[in-house]
C-alpha positions, 0 to 999 in steps of 0.5 A: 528366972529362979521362979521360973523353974520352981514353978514348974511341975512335972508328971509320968504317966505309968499304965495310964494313970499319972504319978505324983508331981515332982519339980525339974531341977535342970533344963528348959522346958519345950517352948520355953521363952528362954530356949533361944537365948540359950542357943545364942549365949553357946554361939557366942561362946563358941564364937568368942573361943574360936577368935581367941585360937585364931589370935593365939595361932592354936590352929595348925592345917596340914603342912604341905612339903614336897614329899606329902605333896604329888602337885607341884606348882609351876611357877607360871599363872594359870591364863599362860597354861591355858594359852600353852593348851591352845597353842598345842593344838595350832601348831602341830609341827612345832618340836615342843609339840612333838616332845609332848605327843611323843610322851603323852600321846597325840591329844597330850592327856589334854582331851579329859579337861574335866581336871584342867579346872573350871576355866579353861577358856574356850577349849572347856566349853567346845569339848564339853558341846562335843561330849554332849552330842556324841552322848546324844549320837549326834557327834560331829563325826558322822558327817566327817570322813577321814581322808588318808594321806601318810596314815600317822594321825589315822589309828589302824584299828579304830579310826573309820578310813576304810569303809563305812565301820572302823576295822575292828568291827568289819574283821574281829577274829583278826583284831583278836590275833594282832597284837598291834592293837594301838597304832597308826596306818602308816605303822601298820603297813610299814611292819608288812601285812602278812600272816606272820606279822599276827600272833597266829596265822588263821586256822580257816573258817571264818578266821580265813575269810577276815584275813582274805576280806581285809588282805584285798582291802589293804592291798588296793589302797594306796598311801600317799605323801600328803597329811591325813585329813577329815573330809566333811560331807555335808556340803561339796566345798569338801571343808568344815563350816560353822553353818552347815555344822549348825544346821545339820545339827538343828534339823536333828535337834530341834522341835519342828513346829509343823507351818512356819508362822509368818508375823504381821506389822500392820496389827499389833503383836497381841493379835499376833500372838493370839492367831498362832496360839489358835493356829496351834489349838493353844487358847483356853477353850473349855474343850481345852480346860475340860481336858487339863483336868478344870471343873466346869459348869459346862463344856458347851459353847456359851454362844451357841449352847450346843456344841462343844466348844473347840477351837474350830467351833469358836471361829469357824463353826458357831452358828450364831458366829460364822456369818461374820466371814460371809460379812467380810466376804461381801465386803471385799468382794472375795469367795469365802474358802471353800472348806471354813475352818481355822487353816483355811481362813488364816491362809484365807488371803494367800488363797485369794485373786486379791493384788499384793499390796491388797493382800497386805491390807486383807490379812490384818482384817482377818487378824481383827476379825480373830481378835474381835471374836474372841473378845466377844465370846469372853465378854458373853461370859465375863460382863455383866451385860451381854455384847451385841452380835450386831457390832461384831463386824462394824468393830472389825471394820473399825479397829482394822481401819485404825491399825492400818492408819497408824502402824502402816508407813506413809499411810493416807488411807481415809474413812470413806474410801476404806468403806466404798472402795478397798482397791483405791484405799489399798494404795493409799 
């Protein structure tokens, strides 16, 4: 190691020229093979110091005594304050209920649970949904109605319970002159609604005009002896329900994907999944790779060489393609659609004269015909040898036979008869 050091020679370049050599007396070089070592001996050390403080009971935390400390502990485990929060809000007519309220308000400060802690059972997680929806503007409230029995749970000023905006907003120049601005309906009407119960009569203009909008409205309505309610407007049973609410809400949420997509049993999932993809526009077309920012040789379709290849062109306008649907048209002894494009040939059996149960069998034909092509066209572009057009339909015929006989329930279908007489060998 001393050799090491003594080896080494140092240089400063002054003005561009170097100075005479002169040797390091401490450090480690940059690079150096002991500067790990190094670091590991200092945590060891510092490891070796801090386990010797702790058996020698050297640290000493913050003393907690009951006049530093604001928090007092209750003496009761955290689960039997969650199940206390959740019986507050079942029963509100108990008296110990009540008490609360009284001190601390009608929700009991136990609407901001963000200080509750992060495990607040249910309660947490229902509250939160709500929070994210009305930042949304997609509350539960919009579809709810207050219904006023009594007026002592319907806030006067706030609450919506007398027209389609609370009272605040419909008659402000009366809301600035009350003073009464935190109390129920039952409070407010038991105080008396008359000008000298505000701060100041109205001085006319638009303050008199409130006051005598809001005077006729208040004097129509009538109190009743029942509990104030919420209404739900979304259906006419008049009560609350988790799929009317879930429903309203993913009609306003949720991303329409245009036509529903309806799956078939009979092939396998891979065709499937490759009719709604062409459905949608979404295979890798060189259109679509053009457009995604991929270099190609050529955007051409590599059938036909003369058009761009799109999705509607690889299975509905190729030329050298196309004839395939008249093959299938003859072969079931259908029309073909009288516009040819992608739509119309997936929906090509609910369009057609055919009986239900040969629909059935004709719409995994068109699910194979979908398949073959597309294997056809990325083996023009991907095997060495070039595939025939010739087996294109015979492929068709075949692989739809074989799904059909081994995914279709009881099936007896035979060779022949799927070949000569598609009504026989539909019921087979």
């Amino acid at each position: 190691m001393t050799s090491l050091y003594r080896a080494f020679r140092a240089s400063v370049l002054v003005n561009g020229s170097p100075t005479d050599e002169f040797i390091v007396q401490r450090g480690l070089r940059q690079g150096d093979p002991l500067s790990p070592f190094l670091f590991i001996l200092a945590m060891e050390g510092l490891h070796i110091a801090f386990k010797r403080a702790r058996e020698l009971n050297a640290f000493t935390g913050l003393k907690i005594n009951l006049l530093k400390c604001k928090l007092i502990g209750v003496g009761v485990s955290f689960t039997q304050v969650e199940q206390l929060a959740e019986r507050f809000f079942h029963n509100p007519n108990a008296l110990w209920v009540s008490v609360i309220r009284a001190l601390h308000g009608h929700s009991g400060r136990l609407r901001d649970l963000s200080a509750v802690g992060a495990h607040f059972g249910p309660w947490k997680g229902i509250i939160s949904a709500f929070r994210h929806l009305k930042d949304r503007g997609d509350g539960l409230k919009i579809f709810c109605q207050i219904r006023v029995g009594n007026g002592q749970l319907t806030d006067f000023w706030r609450d919506t319970w007398l027209g389609s905006t609370p009272l605040f907003t419909q008659f402000p120049r009366i809301f600035a002159l009350d003073d009464s601005h935190a109390t129920s309906v039952a409070d407010r009407l038991r105080i008396g609604w008359v000008a000298s119960s505000l701060r100041r009569e109205p001085r006319g203009g638009v303050e008199t005009e409130q006051w005598e909008a809001i005077s006729a409205l208040i004097q129509a309505f009538v109190i009743s002896p029942q509990q104030d309610r919420l209404r739900r407007t979304l259906d006419s049973l008049d009560e609350f329900s988790v799929s009317s609410a879930r429903y309203f809400l993913d009609g306003r949420s949720l991303f329409s994907g245009g036509s529903s997509t309806c799956w078939n049993n009979f092939v396998p999932i891979k065709l499937n999944i490759l009719l709604w993809r062409v459905a949608l526009a979404r295979i890798p077309t060189r259109d679509n790779l053009v457009s995604r920012a991929i270099v190609l040789d050529s955007n051409l379709c590599p059938v036909c060489s003369s058009c761009l290849e799109t999705t509607e062109h690889v299975f509905a306008d190729c030329v050298e393609l196309r004839g395939i649907w008249s093959s299938i048209s003859r072969w079931w002894n259908i029309p073909t659609p009288s516009s040819v494009s992608v739509v119309s040939l997936i929906n090509w059996a609910d369009h057609s004269k055919l009986s239900v149960m040969q629909r059935k069998c004709f719409d995994p034909v068109i699910c194979t015909a979908f398949w073959v092509l597309w294997n056809f066209r990325n083996s023009f572009i991907f095997d060495s040898v070039k595939p025939r057009k010739s087996n294109i339909f015979d492929d068709i015929v075949s692989r739809s036979f074989f799904w059909l006989c081994n995914r279709r329930k009881n099936c007896k279908m035979l060779w022949g008869v799927w070949l000569q007489n598609l009504a026989i060998a539909c019921n087979m």
